[in-house]
PATOR-841811 format. One line per field, with one value per residue: residue number from 0; x, y negated, z negated of N, C-alpha, C, CB in turn. Coordinates in nm, 4 decimals, always signed. Glycine has a CB too. Layout:
residues N
resi <- [NUM / ...]
n.u <- [X / ...]
n.v <- [Y / ...]
n.w <- [Z / ...]
ca.u <- [X / ...]
ca.v <- [Y / ...]
ca.w <- [Z / ...]
c.u <- [X / ...]
c.v <- [Y / ...]
c.w <- [Z / ...]
cb.u <- [X / ...]
cb.v <- [Y / ...]
cb.w <- [Z / ...]
end
This chain:
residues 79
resi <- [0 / 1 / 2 / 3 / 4 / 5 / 6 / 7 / 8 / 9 / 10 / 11 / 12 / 13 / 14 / 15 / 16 / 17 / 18 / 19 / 20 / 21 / 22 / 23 / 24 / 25 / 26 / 27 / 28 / 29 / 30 / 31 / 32 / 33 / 34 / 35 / 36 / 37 / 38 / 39 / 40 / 41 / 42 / 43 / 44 / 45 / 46 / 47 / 48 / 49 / 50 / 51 / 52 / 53 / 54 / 55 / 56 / 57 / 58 / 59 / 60 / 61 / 62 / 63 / 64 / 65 / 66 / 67 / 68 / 69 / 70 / 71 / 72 / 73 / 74 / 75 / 76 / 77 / 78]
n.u <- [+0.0851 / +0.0211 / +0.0692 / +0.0054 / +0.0746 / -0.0762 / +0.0527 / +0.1380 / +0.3148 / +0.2719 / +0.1633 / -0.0708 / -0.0582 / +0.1988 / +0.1057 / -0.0850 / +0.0834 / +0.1548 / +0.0097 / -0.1284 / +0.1087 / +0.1032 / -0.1538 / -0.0986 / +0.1402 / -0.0316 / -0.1963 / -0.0917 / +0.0005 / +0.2042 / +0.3259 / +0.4136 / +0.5167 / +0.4406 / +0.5300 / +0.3955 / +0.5203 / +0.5502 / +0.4212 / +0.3438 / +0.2770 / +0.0848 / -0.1235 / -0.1628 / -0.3070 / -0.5695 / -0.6305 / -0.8085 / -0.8176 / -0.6115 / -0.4928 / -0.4045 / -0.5031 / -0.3920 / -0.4206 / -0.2801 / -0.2924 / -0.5195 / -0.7484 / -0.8653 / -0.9223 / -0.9740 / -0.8795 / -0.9526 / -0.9300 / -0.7622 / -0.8157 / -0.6028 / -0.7823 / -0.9620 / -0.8159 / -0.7403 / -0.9857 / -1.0314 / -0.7771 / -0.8510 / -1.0731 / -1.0018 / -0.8381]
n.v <- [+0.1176 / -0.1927 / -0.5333 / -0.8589 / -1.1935 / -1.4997 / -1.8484 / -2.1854 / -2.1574 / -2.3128 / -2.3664 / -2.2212 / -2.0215 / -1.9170 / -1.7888 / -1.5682 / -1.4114 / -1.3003 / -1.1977 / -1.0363 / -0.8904 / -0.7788 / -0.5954 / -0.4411 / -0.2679 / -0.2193 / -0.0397 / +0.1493 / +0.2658 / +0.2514 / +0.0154 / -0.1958 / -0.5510 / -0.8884 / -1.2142 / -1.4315 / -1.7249 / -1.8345 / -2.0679 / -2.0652 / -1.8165 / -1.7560 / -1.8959 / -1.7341 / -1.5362 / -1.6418 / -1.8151 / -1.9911 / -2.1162 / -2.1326 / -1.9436 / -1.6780 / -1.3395 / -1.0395 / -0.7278 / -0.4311 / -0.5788 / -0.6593 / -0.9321 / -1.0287 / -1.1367 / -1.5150 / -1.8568 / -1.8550 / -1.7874 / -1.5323 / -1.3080 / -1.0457 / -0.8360 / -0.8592 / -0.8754 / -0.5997 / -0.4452 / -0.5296 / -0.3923 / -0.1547 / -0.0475 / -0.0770 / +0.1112]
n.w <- [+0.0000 / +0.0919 / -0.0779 / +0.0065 / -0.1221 / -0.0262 / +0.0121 / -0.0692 / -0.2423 / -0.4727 / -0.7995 / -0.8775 / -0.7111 / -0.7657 / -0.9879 / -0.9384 / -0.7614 / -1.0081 / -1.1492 / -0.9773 / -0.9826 / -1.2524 / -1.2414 / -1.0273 / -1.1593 / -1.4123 / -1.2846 / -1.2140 / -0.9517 / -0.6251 / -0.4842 / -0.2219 / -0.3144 / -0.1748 / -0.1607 / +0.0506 / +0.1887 / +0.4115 / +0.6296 / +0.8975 / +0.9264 / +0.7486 / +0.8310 / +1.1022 / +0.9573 / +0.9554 / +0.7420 / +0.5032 / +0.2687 / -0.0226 / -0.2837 / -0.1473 / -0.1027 / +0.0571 / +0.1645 / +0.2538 / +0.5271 / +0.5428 / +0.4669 / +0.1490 / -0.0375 / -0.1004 / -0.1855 / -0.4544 / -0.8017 / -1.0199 / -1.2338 / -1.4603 / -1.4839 / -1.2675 / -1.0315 / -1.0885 / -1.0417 / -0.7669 / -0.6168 / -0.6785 / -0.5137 / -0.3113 / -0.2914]
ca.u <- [+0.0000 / +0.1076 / +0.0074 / +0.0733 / +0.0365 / -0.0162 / +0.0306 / +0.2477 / +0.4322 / +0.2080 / +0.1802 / -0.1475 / -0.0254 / +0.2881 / +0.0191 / -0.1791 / +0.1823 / +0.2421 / -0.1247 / -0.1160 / +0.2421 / +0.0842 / -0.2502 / +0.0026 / +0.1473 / -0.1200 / -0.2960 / +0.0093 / +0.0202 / +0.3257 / +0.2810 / +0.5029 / +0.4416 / +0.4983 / +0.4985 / +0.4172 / +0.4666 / +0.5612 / +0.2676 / +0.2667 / +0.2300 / -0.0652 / -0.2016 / -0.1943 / -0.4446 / -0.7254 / -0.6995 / -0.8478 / -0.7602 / -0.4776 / -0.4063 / -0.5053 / -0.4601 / -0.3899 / -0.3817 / -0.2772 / -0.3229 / -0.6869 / -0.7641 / -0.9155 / -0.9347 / -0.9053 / -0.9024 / -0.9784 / -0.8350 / -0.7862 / -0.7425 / -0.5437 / -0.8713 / -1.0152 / -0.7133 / -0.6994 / -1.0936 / -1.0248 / -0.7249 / -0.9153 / -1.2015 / -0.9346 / -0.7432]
ca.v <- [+0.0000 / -0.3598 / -0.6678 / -0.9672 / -1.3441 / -1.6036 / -1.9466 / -2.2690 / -2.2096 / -2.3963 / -2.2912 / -2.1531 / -1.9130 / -1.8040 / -1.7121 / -1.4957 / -1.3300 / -1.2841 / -1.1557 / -0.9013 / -0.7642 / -0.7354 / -0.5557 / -0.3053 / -0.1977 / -0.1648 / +0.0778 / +0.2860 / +0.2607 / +0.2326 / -0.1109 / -0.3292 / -0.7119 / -1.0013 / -1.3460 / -1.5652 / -1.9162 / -1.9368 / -2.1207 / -1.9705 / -1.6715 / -1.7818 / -1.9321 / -1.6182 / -1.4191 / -1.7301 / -1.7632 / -2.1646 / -2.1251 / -2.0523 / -1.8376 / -1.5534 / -1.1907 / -0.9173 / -0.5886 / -0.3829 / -0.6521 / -0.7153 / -1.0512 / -0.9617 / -1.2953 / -1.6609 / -1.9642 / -1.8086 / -1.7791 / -1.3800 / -1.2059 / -0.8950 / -0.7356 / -0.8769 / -0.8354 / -0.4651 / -0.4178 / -0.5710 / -0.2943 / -0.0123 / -0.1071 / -0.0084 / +0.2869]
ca.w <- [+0.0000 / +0.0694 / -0.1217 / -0.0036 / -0.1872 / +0.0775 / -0.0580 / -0.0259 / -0.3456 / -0.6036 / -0.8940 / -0.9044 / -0.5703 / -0.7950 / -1.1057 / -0.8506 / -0.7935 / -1.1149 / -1.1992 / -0.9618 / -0.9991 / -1.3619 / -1.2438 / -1.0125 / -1.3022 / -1.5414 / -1.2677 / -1.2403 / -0.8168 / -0.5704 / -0.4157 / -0.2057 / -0.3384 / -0.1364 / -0.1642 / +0.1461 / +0.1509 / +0.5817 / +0.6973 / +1.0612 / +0.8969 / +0.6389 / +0.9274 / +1.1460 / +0.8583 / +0.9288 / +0.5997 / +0.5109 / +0.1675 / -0.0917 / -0.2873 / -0.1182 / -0.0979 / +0.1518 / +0.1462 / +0.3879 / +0.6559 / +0.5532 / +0.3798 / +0.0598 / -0.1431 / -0.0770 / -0.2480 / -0.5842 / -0.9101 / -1.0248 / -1.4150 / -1.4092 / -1.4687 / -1.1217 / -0.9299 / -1.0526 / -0.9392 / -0.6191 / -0.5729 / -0.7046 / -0.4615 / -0.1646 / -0.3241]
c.u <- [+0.0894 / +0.0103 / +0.0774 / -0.0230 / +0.0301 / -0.0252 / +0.1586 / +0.3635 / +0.3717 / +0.1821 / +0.0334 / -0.1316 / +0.0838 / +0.1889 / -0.0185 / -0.0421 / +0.1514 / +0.1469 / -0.1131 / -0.0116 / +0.1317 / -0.0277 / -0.1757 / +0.0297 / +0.0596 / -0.2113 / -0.1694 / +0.0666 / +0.1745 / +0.2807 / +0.3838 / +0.4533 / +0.4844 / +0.4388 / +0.5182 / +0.3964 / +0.5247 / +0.4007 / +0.1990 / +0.2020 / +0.1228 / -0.1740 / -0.2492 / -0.2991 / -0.5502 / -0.7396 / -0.7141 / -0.8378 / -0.6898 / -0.5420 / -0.5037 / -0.4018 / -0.4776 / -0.3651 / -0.3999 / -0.3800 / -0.4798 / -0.6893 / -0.8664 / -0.9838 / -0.8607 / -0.9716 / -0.9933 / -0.8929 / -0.8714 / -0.7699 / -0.6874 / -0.6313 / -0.9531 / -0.9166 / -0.7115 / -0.8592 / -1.0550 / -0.9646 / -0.7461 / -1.0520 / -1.1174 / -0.8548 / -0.8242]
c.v <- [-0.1236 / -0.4427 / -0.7755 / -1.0957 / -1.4721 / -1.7251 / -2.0258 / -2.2652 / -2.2489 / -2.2747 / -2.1764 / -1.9644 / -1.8024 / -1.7023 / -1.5593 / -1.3990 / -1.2574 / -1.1909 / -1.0076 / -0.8374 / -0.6925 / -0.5550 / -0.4283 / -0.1769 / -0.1391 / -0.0158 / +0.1791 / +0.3363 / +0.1927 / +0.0647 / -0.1698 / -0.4844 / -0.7713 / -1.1174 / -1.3996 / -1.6875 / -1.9735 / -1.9991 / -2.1022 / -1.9184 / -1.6510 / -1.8259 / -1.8163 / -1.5418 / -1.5252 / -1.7635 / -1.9935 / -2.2049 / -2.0763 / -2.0583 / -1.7415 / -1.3612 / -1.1260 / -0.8278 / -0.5120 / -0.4129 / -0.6796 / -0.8548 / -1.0214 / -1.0433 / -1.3817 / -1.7672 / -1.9537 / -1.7523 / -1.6355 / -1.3700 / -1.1165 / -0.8216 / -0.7641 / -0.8515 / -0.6798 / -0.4047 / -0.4226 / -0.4122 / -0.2075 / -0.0369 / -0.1105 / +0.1042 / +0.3745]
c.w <- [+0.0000 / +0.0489 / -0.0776 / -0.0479 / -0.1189 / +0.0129 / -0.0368 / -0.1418 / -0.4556 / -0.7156 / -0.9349 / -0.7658 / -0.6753 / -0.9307 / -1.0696 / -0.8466 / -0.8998 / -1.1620 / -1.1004 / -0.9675 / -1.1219 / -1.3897 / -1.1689 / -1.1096 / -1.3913 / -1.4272 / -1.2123 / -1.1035 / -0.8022 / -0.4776 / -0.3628 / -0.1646 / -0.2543 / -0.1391 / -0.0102 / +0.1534 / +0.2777 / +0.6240 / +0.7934 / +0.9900 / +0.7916 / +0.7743 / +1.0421 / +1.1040 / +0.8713 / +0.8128 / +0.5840 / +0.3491 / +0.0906 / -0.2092 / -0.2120 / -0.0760 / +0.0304 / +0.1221 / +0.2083 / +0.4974 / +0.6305 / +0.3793 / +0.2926 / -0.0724 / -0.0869 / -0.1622 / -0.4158 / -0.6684 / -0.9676 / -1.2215 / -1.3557 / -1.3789 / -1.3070 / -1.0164 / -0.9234 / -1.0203 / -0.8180 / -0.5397 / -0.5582 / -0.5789 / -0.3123 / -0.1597 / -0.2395]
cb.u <- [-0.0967 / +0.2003 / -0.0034 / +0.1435 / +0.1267 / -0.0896 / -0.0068 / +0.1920 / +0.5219 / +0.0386 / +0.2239 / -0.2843 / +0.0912 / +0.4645 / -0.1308 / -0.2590 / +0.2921 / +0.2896 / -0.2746 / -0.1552 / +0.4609 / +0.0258 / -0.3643 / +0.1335 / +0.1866 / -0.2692 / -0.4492 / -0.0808 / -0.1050 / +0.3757 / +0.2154 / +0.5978 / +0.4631 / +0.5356 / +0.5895 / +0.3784 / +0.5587 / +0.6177 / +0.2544 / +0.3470 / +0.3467 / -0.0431 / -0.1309 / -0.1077 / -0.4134 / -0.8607 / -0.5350 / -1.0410 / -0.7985 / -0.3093 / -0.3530 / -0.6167 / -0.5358 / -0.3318 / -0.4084 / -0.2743 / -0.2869 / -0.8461 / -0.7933 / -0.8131 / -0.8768 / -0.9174 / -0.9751 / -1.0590 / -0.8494 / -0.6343 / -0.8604 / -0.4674 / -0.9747 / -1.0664 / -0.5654 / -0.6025 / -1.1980 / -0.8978 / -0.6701 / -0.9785 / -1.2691 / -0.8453 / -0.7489]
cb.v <- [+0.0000 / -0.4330 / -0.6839 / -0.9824 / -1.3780 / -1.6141 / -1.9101 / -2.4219 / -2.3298 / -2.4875 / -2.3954 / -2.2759 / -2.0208 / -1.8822 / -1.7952 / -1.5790 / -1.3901 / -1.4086 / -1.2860 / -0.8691 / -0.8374 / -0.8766 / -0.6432 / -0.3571 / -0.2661 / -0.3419 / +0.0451 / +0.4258 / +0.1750 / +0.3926 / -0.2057 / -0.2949 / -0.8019 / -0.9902 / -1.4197 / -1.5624 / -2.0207 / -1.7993 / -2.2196 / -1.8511 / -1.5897 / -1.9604 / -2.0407 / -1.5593 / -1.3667 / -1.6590 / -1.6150 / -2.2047 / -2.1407 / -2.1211 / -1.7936 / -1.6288 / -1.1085 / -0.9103 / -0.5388 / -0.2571 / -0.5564 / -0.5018 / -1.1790 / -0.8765 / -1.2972 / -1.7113 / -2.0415 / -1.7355 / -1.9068 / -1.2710 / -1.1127 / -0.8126 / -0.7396 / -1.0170 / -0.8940 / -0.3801 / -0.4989 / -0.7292 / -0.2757 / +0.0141 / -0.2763 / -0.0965 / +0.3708]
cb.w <- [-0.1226 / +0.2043 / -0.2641 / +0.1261 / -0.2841 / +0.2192 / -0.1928 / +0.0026 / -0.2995 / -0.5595 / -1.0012 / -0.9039 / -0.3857 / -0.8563 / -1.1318 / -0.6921 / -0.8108 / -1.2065 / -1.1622 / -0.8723 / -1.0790 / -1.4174 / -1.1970 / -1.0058 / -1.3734 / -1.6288 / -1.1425 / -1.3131 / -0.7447 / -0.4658 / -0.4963 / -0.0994 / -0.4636 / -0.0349 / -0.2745 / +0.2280 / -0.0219 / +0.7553 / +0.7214 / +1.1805 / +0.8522 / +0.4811 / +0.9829 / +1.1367 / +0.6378 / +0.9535 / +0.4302 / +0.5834 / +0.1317 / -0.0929 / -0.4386 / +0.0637 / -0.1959 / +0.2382 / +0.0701 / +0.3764 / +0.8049 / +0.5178 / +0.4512 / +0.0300 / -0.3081 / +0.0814 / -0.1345 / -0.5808 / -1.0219 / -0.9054 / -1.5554 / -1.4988 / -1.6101 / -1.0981 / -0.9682 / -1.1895 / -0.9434 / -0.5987 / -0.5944 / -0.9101 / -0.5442 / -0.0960 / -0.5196]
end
């Protein structure tokens, strides 16, 4: 599975990082995280707001703020 974090950098983009490394972990999955903060390449996913999530290549959340516990729904909800 790949996560990625699209976002310019701000701080609420690195939270969202930080939130789901956390939510990874707590569900015990192999994941590779990434942070994007190229803008083509945010711009490429359509995405019209930050922070937002991908996972494996499908846009999954935007422009919303996560808990661990919503980030690790979200994930479980594509396992």
């Amino acid at each position: 599975m790949e996560i990625k974090i699209l976002g310019s950098g701000c701080a609420k983009c690195k939270s969202l990082y930080e939130i789901t490394k956390q939510a990874v972990e707590a569900l015990g999955i192999e994941a590779n995280l990434v942070k994007e903060e190229d803008m083509m390449k945010i711009i490429s996913y359509n995405v019209m707001r930050t922070p937002a999530i991908v996972i494996d290549e499908k846009v999954v959340s935007q422009g919303k703020e996560h808990t661990v516990e919503s980030a690790k729904k979200l994930i479980q909800s594509l396992l």
